[in-house]
C-alpha positions as CSV (number, residue, x, y, z in Angstrom):
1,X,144.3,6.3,159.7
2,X,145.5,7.8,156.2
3,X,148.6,6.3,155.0
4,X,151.2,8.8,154.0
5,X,150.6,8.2,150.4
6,X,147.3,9.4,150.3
7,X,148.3,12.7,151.4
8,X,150.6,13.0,148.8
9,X,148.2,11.9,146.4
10,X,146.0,14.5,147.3
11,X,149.1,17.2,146.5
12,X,149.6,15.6,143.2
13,X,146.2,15.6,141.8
14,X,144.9,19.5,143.5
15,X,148.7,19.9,141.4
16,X,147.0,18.3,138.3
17,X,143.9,20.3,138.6
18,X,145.6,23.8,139.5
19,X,147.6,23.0,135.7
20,X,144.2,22.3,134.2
21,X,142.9,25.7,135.6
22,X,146.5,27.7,135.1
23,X,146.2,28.6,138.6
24,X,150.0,28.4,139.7
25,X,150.4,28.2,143.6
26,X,147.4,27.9,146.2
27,X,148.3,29.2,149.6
28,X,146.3,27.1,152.2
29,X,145.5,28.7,155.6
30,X,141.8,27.1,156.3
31,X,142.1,24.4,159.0
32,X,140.8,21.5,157.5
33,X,142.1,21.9,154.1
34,X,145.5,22.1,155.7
35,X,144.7,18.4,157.3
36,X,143.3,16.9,154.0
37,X,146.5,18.3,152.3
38,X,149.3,17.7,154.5
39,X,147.9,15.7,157.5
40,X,149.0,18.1,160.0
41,X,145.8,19.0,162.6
42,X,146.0,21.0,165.3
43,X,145.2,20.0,168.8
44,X,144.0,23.6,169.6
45,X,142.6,25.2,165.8
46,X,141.6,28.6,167.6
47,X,145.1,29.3,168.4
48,X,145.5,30.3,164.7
49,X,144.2,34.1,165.5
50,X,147.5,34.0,167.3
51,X,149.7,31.9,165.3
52,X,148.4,31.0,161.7
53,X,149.6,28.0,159.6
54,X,150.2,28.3,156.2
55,X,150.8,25.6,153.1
56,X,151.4,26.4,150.0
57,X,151.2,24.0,146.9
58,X,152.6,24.3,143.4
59,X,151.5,23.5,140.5
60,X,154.4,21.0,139.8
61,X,153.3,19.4,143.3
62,X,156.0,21.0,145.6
63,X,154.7,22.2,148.9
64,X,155.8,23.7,151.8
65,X,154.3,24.2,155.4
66,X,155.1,28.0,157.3
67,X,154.5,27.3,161.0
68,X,154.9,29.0,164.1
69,X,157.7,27.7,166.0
70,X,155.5,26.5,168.7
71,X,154.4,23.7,166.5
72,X,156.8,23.2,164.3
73,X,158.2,20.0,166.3
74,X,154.2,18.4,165.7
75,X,154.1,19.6,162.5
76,X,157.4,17.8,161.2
77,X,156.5,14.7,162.7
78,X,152.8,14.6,161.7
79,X,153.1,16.0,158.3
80,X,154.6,14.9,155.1
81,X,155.3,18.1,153.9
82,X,159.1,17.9,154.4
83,X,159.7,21.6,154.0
84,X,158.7,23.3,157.0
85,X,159.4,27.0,157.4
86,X,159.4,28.7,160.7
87,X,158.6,32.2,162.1
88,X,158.4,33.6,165.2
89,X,156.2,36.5,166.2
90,X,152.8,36.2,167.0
91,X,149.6,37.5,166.4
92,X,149.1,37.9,162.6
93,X,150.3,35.8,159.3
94,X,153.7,35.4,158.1
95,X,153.5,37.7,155.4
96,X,157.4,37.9,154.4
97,X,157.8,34.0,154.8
98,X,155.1,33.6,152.2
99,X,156.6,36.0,150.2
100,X,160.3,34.7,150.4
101,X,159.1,30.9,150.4
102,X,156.9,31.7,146.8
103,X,160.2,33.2,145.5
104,X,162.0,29.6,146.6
105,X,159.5,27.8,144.8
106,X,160.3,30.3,141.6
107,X,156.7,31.4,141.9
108,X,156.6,35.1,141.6
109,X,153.7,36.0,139.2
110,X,150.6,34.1,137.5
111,X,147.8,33.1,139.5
112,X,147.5,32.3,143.3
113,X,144.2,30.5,144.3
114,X,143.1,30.9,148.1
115,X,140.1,30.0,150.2
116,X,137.8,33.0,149.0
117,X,135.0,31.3,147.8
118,X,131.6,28.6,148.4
119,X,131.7,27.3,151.8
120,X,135.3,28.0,152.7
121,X,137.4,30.9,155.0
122,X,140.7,32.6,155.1
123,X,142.7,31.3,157.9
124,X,144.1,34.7,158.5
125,X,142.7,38.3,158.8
126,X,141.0,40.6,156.6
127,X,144.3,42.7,157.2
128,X,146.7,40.4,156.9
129,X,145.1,39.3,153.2
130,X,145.0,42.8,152.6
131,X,149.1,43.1,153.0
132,X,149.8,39.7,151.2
133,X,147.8,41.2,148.2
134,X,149.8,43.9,148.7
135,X,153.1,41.5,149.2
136,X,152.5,39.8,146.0
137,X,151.4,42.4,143.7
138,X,152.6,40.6,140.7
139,X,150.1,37.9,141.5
140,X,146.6,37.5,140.4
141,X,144.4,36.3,143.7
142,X,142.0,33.5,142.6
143,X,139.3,31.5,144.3
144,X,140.2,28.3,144.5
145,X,137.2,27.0,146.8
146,X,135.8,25.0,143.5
147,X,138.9,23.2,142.9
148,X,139.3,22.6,146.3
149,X,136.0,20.9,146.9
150,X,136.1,19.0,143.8
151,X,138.8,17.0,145.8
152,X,137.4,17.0,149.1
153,X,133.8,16.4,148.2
154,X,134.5,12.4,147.4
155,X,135.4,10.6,150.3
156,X,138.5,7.7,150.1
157,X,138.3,4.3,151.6
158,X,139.9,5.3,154.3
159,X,137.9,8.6,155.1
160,X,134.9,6.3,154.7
161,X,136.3,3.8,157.6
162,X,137.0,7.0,160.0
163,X,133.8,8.4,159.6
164,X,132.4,5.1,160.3
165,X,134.3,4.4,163.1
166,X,132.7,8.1,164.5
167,X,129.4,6.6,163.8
168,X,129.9,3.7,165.7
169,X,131.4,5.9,168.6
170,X,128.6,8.4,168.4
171,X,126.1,5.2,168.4
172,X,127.9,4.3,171.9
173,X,127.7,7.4,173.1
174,X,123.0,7.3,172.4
175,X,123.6,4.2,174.1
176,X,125.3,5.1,177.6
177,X,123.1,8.0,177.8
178,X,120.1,6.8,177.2
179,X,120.5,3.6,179.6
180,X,121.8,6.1,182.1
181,X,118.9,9.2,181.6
182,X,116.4,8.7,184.6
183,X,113.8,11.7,185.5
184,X,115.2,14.5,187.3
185,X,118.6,14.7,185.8
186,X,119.5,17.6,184.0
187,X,120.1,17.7,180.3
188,X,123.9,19.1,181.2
189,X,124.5,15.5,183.1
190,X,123.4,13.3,180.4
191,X,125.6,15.3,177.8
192,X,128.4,14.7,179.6
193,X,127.8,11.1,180.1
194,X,128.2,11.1,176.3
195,X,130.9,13.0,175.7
196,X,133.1,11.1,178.5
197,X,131.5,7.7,176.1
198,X,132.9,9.2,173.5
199,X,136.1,9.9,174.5
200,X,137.0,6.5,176.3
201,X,136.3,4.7,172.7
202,X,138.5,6.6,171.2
203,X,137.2,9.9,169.9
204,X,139.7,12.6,169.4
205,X,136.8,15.1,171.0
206,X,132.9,15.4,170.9
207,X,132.3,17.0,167.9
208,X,128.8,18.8,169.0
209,X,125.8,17.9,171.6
210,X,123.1,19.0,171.0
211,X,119.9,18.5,173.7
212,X,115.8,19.5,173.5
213,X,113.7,18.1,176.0
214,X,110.1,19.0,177.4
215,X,107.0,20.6,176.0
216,X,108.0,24.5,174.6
217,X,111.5,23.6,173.4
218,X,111.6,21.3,170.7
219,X,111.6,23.9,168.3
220,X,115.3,24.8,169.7
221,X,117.1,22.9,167.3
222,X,120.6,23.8,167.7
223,X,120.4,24.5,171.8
224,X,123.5,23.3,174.3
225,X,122.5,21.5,176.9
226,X,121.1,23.4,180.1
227,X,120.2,22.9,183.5
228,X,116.6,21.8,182.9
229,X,115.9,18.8,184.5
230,X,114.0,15.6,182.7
231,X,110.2,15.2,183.6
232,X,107.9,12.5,183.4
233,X,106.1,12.9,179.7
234,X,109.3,14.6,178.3
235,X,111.1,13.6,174.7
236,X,114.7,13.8,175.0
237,X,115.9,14.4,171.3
238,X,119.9,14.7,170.9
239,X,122.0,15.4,167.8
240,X,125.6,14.3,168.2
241,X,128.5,13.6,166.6
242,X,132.4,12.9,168.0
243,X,135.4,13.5,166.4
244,X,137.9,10.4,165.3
245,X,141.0,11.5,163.7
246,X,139.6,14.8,162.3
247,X,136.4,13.1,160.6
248,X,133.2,13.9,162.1
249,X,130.0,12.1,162.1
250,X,126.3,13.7,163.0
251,X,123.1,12.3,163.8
252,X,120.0,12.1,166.2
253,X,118.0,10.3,167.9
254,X,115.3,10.2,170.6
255,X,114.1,8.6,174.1
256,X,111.0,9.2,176.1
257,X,110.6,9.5,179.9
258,X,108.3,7.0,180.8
259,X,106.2,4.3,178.3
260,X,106.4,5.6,175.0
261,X,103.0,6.6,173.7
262,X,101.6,4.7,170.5
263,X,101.2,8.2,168.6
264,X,104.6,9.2,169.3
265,X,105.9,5.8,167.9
266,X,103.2,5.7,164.5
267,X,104.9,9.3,164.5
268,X,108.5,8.2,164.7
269,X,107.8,5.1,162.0
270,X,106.6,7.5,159.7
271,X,109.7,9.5,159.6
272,X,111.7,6.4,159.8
273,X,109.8,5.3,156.7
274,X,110.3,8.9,155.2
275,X,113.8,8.1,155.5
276,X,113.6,4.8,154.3
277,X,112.0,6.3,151.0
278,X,114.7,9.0,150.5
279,X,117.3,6.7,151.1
280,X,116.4,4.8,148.6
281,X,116.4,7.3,146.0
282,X,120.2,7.7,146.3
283,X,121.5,6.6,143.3
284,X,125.4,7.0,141.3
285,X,124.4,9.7,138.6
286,X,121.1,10.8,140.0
287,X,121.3,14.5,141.4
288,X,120.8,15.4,144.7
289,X,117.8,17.8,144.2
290,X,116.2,14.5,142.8
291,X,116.9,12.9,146.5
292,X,115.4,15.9,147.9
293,X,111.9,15.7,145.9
294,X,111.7,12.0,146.6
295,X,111.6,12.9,150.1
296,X,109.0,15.5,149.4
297,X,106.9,12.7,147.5
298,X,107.8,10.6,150.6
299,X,106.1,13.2,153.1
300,X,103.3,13.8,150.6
301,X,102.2,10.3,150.4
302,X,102.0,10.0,154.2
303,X,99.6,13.0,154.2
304,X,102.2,15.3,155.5
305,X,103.9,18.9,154.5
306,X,107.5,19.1,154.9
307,X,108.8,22.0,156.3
308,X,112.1,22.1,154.6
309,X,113.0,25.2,156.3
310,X,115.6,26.0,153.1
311,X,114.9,23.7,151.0
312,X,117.0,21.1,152.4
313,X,117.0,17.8,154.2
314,X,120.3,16.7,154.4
315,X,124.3,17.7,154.5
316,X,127.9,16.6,153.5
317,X,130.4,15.6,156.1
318,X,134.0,14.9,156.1
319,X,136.9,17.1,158.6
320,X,134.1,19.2,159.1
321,X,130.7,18.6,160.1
322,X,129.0,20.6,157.5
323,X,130.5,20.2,154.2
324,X,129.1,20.7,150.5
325,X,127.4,19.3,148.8
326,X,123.7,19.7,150.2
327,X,120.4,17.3,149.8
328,X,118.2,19.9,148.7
329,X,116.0,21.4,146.2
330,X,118.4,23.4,144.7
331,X,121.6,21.4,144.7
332,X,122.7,19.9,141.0
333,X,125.4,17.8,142.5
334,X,125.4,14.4,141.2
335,X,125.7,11.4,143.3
336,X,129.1,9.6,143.1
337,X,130.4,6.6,144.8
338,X,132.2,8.1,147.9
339,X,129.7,10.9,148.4
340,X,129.2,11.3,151.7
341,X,126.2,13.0,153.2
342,X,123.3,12.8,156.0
343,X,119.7,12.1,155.1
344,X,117.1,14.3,158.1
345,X,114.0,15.3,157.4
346,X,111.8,16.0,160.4
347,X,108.5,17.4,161.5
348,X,107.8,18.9,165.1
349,X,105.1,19.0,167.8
350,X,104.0,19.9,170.4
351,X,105.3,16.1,172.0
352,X,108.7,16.1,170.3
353,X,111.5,16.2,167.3
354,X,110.7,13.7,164.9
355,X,113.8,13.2,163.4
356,X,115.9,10.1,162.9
357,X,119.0,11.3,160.9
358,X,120.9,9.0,159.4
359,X,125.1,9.5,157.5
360,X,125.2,7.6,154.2
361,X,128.3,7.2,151.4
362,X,126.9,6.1,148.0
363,X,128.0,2.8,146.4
364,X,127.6,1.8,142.8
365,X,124.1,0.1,144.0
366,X,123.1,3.1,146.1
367,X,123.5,4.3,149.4
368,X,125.3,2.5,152.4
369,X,124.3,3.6,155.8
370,X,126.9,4.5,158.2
371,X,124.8,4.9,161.1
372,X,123.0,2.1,162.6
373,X,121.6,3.2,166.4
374,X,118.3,1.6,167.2
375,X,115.7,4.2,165.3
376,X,112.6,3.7,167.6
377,X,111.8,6.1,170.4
378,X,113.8,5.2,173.6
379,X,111.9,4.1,176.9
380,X,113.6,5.8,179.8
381,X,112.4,4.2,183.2
């Protein structure tokens, strides 16, 4: 769990920062920077078309939350945002409660950051930023996306031991189904046999399943499960992750339906070694396009080509499953200690996904890995 504290941590230093940058206010509506601000999550986040949730910071470190009143009971409990303001209607943002709240706070000109920019999103319509523009117009709207990573991106202690926890979940979850996967069953049943793992250790949700299995469908990627039905000769790959107090984890492994072949294991130590390699690059101060091209070296030197599809073999993670910064060719960011990121590079064939993902944080002696499920192809009787 985060203590209390840390929350309020958070408010002060995004306050510290917003002073540095003379950005005066931030108005928060994005659902994951409301948790890493306030604490506050949602048990149902697409509810916010109907009834948004606002928070809005200053840069002296006051903040207030605008709910709807449906949650506003949760939200007092769960936050530790004291001020909570309430409206009532539904189906768009609170413009006048932002409005009035701001003039509270004394904040009625400078510059407001919100969620405009690099891998972030308005909580609210097009329309309804369009009118609170329009509300404030002695405001200057800013991005604040930079500042806002340049908090989130470095993962605490205690974010650390969450997303490990997940890992471990997730690493329960390979487990079950794998022991459980026999020939014949369908791709949707041994999903669910995860997700219910996951949920009885704990996880708040499964986070994401995905399943390939059988000869003309590795290259789906990113597919649900489906009805298709394990065969003798089949790879099952899956890439999971659950859910455990708003921080995700994500990774994949693989099990084979029947005796595992000794090509498809050299194949699967090779990528294991790949990763191994890259891993081992991780270092405090060394950028993560570095990382990248030792994993390129890594493929190289096995006689292989990596397809890096973008330029990229790896991603961060933290209350969402895909968070900057990126292990890839063209990404500058320089490792820190509480960087948190997976490591995946992978090559396909006609037999399988060789893939063997793994979630590391970087230490002052390199990288840590979160993720410790057994990394050899699976046996399924």
């Amino acid at each position: 769990m985060i203590a209390p504290d840390e929350y309020r941590g958070r408010i002060a230093r995004l306050a510290a920062l917003m002073r540095e940058q003379d950005i005066d206010t931030v108005v928060l509506s994005g659902e994951s920077n409301i948790d890493y601000f306030s604490g506050f999550r949602h048990h149902a986040p697409w509810t916010l078309f109907a009834r948004p949730f606002l928070q809005i910071i200053t840069a002296d470190g006051r903040a207030a939350m605008l709910t709807h009143g449906f949650l506003e009971r949760e939200m007092r409990q769960t936050s530790v945002v004291e001020d909570v303001r309430v409206y009532t209607h539904s189906g768009g943002a609170p413009i006048t409660l932002v409005r009035d709240t701001l003039r509270d706070l004394g904040v009625t000109s400078g510059r407001l950051g919100m969620e405009l920019g690099y891998e972030q999103r308005l909580g609210i319509s097009h329309a309804d930023f369009v009118a609170l523009s329009a509300a404030l117009d002695g405001m200057q709207i800013a991005d604040a996306a930079d500042l806002l990573w340049s908090l989130r991106r470095i993962k605490s202690p205690a974010e650390r031991a969450l997303m490990q926890r997940s890992a471990e979940i997730t690493t329960a979850a390979f487990q079950a189904c794998f022991a459980a996967a026999r020939p014949g069953m369908t791709e949707i049943e041994i999903a669910r046999i995860a997700a219910e793992t996951m949920v009885h250790l704990g996880a708040e949700r499964p986070g994401f399943i995905l399943v390939a299995s059988g000869e003309g469908n590795y290259e789906n990627l990113s597919g649900k499960p489906t009805e298709r039905r394990l065969q003798h000769g089949d790879m099952l790959w899956i890439d999971m992750g659950a859910v455990y107090h708003g921080y995700w984890s994500d990774f994949c492994r693989a099990a084979y339906v029947g005796d595992v072949p000794a090509d498809m294991k050299a194949a699967q130590q090779r990528i294991v070694d790949i990763n191994t390699a890259t891993i081992a690059a991780i270092q405090p101060g060394r950028a993560l396009r570095d990382v990248a091209s030792a994993c390129v070296a890594a493929f190289e030197r096995n006689g292989m080509t990596l397809n890096l599809g973008t330029n990229r073999i790896g991603h961060g993670m933290g209350l969402m499953s895909t968070e900057p910064p990126h292990v890839a060719l063209y990404d500058e960011t320089v490792c820190e200690e509480g960087l948190v990121f997976t490591i995946e590079p992978r090559f396909i064939n006609h037999g399988g996904v060789f893939n063997c993902e793994e979630l590391v944080v970087v230490e002052p002696t390199g990288a840590h890995v979160l993720t410790d499920a057994p990394r050899d192809i699976t046996a399924i009787g």
